[in-house]
N, C-alpha and C positions, 0 to 999 in steps of 0.2 A: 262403856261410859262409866265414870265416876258419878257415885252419886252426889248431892250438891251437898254442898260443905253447910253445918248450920251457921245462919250468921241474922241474930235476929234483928229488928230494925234499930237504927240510930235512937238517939235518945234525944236528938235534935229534929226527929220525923213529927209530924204533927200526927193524932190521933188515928185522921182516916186511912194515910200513907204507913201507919205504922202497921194498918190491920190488914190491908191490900200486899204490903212485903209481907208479914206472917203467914197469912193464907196462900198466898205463892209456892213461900218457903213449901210450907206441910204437901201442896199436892204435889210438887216435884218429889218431894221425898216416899208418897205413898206414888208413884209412876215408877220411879226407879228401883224402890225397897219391895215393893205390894203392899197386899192389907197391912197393916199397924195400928197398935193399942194405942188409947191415949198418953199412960203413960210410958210408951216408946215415942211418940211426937218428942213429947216434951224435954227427954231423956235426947235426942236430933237435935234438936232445934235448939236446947238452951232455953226457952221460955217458961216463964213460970206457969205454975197448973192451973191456975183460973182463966191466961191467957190463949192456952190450950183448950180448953174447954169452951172460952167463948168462940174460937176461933172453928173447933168442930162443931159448934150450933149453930153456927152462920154457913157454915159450908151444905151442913144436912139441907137447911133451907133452902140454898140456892139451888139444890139437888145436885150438887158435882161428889159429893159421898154419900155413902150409906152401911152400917153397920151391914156383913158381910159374914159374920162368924165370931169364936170365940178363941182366945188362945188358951192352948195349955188345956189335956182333961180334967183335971185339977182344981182347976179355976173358973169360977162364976159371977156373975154380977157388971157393972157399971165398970171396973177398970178393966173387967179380960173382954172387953166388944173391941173385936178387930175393923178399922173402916177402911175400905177402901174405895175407888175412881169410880163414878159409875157410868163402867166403859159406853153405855147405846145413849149417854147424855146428847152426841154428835157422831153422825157416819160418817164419812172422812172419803173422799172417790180422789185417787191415782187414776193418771192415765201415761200410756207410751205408746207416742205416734210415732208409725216408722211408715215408709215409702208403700208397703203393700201391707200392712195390720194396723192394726189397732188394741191393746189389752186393756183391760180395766179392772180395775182392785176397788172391794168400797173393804173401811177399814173402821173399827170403833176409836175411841177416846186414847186409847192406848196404844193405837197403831197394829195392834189383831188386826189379820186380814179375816172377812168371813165369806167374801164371794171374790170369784175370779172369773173372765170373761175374756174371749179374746175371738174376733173378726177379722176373714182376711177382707183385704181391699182389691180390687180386681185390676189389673196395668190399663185397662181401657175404658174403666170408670171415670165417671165425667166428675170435676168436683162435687156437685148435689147428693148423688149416688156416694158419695164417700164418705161426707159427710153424715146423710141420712145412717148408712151401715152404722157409722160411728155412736151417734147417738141413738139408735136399738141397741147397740153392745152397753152403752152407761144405763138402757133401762132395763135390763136385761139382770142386770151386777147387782141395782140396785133393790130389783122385785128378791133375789136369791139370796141378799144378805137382810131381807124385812126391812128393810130402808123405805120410806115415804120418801125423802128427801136426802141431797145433799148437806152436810153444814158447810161444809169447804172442798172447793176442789184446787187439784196440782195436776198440770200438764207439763209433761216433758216430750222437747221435738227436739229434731236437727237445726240448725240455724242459731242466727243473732238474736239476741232477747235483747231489743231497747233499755235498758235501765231508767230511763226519764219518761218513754214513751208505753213500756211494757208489751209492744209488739214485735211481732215476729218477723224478720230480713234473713237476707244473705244473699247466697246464690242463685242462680234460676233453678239449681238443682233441688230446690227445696218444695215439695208439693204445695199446692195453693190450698187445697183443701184441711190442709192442718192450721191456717190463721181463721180462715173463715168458719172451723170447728169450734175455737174459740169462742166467737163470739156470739153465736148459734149457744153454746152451753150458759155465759153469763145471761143473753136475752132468755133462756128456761128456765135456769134455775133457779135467778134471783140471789144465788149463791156466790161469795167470792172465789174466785178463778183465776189460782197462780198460774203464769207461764216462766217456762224455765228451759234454758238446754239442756238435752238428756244429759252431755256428760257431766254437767253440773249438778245433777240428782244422781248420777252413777258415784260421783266423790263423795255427796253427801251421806249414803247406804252406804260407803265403804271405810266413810270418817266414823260413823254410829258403831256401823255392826259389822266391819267387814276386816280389810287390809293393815289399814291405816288408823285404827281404835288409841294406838298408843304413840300417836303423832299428833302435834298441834299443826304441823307445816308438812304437805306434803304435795305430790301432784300425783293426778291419775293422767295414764299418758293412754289413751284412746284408738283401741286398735279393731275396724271392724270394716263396713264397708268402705269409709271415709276415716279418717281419721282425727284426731285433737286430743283438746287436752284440759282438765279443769285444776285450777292453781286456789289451795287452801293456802293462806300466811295466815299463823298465828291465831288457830282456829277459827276463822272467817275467809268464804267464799270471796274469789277477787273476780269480779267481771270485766272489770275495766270501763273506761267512758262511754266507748258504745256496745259492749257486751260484747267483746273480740276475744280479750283474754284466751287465751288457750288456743287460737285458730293457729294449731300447728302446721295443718296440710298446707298452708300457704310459705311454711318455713326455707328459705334457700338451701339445699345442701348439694353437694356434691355428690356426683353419679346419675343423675337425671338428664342433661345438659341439654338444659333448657333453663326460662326462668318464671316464676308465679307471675298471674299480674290481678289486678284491680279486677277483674272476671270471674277468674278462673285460674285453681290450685293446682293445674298441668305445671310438672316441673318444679314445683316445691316438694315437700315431703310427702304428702300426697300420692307421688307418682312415684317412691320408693315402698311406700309402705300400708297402702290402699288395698283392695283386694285384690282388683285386676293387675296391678302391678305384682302382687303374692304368687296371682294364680301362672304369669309365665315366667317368675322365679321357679315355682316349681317346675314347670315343665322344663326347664333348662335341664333341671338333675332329674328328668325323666320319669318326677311323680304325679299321678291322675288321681284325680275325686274316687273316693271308693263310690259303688250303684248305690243307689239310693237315699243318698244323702247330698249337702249343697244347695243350691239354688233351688232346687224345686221341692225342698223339704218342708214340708207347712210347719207355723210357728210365728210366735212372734217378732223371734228375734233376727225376720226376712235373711236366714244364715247365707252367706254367699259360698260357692265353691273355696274361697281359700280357707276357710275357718276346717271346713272338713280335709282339706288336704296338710293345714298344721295338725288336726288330730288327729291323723292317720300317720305322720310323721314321730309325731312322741309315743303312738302305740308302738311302732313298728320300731323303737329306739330301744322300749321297753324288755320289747320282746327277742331282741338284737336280730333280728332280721332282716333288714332294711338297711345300710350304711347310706346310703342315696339321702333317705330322712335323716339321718342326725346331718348328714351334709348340708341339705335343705334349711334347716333348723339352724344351722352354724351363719346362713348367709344370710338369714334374715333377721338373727339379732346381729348382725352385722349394721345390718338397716336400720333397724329401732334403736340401735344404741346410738346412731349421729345424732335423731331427732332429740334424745333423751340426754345428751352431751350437751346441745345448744342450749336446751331447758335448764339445765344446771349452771352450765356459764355464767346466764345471768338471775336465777332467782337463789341458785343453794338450798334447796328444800330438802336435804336431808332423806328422803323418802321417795320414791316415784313408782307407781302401781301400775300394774299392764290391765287393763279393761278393754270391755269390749270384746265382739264375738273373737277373735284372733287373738287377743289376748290370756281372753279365757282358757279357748282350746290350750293354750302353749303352755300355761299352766306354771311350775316350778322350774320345768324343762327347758323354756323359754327365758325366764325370767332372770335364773342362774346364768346363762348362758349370757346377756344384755348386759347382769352388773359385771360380770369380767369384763368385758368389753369396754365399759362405761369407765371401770376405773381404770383403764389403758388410757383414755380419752381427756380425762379430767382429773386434776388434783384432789377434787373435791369431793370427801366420802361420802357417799349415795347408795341405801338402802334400797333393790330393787326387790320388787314381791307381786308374785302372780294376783290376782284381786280376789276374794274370799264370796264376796255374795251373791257370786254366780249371775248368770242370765237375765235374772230380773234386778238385776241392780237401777235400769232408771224407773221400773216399776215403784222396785220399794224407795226409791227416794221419791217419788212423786208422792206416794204416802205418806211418809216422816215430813218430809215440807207439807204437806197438807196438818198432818196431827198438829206442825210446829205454829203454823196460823193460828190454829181453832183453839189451840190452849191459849195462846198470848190473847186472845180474845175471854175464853170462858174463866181461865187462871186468874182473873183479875174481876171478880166479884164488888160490885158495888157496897161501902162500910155504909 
């Protein structure tokens, strides 16, 4: 991320609005720079030095800085005090609910992680029981990172997120126990509690710190048990009217032959490029799960057998071992490249990220493989890139969307 350009208030802002924009300005810039002397603020920001100085007296106050160190050994006094964020102002709790886990991240000011947690859920656990798991995993994160409390929490799940409604839909496929988790954490915590679709927080880890850093427009195209897809234009998240945007699996393509309907993604892309649909692509070209890995792997990220038979695929390509694998590999960005075609047809995003456990596994190998393909497909030049932030990508975006609350809230100090 760039850090923010200095642009000090209008000259037509009244007094209070002028000191609420400057004090913005300086913590984005001590977030993204680290500690800074006053006179580096001032030297950022364009403001003159008395403005800076009132502005680092107001800030001391409100406790969101505090002198931190000294720059330079050379240098002593009132101008070499380095101030910096003071990150345990607010702990910040991520969550990623998936079918059989649950993880949880609590994170300071600055989006430092400093605990991590993670519970399985059991397939014949009754909602309560899944819930209750749930919440001993968020007190559990929060006793290990010295947290009393939350200040803000960010949930990412599978499904619809209402935009007007902010609750959780879709499919039957969708556990019940993850909306009613919800509301169990706002009724304890007293805290605000974003809900979001995972792969809407997998875009967002990967628009920050990941793939996609140097795109304003791109899409991550969602490959794991299910599939989807999350569409950035013009750096801002698109959910659409009822929080669809990106429900690829429901997409019509050819090869399935069948069609989606208002139920159920059977015969959309879905049923090309799902796992179960991965896992007897493989076995066509006669590849098997290596032992111990797949479905019954513990972890968060509930891996399904096709993620470990794409990674055993690019090992064994690696290794030239295997032609079967690169064969394997060859027919299933075969597959990802139609859904990844259609997505381009109509948005032109310039950029398209493979996420998700399948995604991940497939790596460069994969990814390579889908933009040849892609621009066989489409006129339109399309950047394809395996996804950078790994595994926990809707972890860590359920964290940065939480940090991204709690500052619009604390960044804005009363003048």
């Amino acid at each position: 991320m760039h850090p923010p350009r200095a642009a000090a208030a209008g000259r037509t802002a009244s007094p209070a609005t002028a000191r609420l924009i400057n004090d913005r300005l300086a913590l984005q810039l001590l977030q993204s720079e680290g500690p800074l002397t006053a006179g580096q603020l001032k030297t950022l920001t364009g403001l003159s030095r008395p403005t800076v100085a009132d502005l680092v007296e107001r800030l001391q106050q409100a406790g969101l800085i505090a002198v931190v160190g000294e720059s330079g050994a050379q240098r002593r006094g009132p101008n070499a005090r380095l101030y910096g964020i003071v990150a345990d102002r607010a702990h910040l709790v991520g969550l990623d609910l998936r079918t059989r886990s649950v993880t949880v991240a609590v994170a300071d000011l600055l989006g430092r992680v400093r605990a991590e947690r993670t519970a399985p859920v059991g397939a014949d656990d009754t909602p309560d029981t899944a819930v209750a798991t749930a919440l001993a995993v968020v007190d559990k994160a929060l006793a290990a990172a010295g947290a009393d409390r939350p200040h803000t929490l960010a949930v990412g799940a599978p499904g619809l997120v209402d935009p007007a409604t902010g609750r959780l839909g879709g499919t039957d496929r969708i556990p019940t126990w993850h909306a009613t988790l919800v509301g169990e954490l706002r009724t304890r915590t007293a805290a605000p509690v974003l809900l979001e679709n995972e792969v809407n927080l997998a875009a967002l880890a990967e628009q920050r710190e990941g793939a996609a850093r140097d795109h304003d427009t791109f899409v991550l195209l969602w490959l794991g048990h299910g599939t989807g897809a999350a569409v950035v234009l013009d750096g801002a998240l698109r959910r659409g009217a009822s929080g669809g945007t990106g429900e690829i699996g429901f997409l019509p393509v050819p090869g399935t032959g069948a069609l989606p309907s208002a139920t159920g993604c059977d015969g959309g892309f879905h049923s090309l490029a799902g796992s179960t649909a991965l896992c007897a692509l493989a076995a066509e070209h006669g590849l098997a799960a290596p032992p111990g890995d797949g479905a019954g792997r513990p972890g968060p990220t509930d891996a399904p057998p096709a993620e470990a038979l794409v990674r055993a695929a690019v090992t064994a390509e690696e290794r030239g071992a295997d032609p079967a694998g690169a064969a394997f590999l060859d027919a299933l960005a075969d597959r990802v490249a139609l859904g990844a075609a259609a997505v381009c047809a109509v948005l032109d995003p310039g950029c398209v990220v493979l996420g998700g456990e399948i995604g991940l596994a497939g790596g460069a190998a994969l990814a390579d493989r889908v933009a040849g393909r892609l621009a066989r497909l489409s006129p339109l030049r399309t950047d394809v890139r395996a996804g950078a932030v790994g595994g926990r990508a809707v972890l860590r975006g359920a964290v940065l969307a939480a940090r991204d609350a709690a500052q619009d809230e604390l960044f804005a100090p009363a003048g």
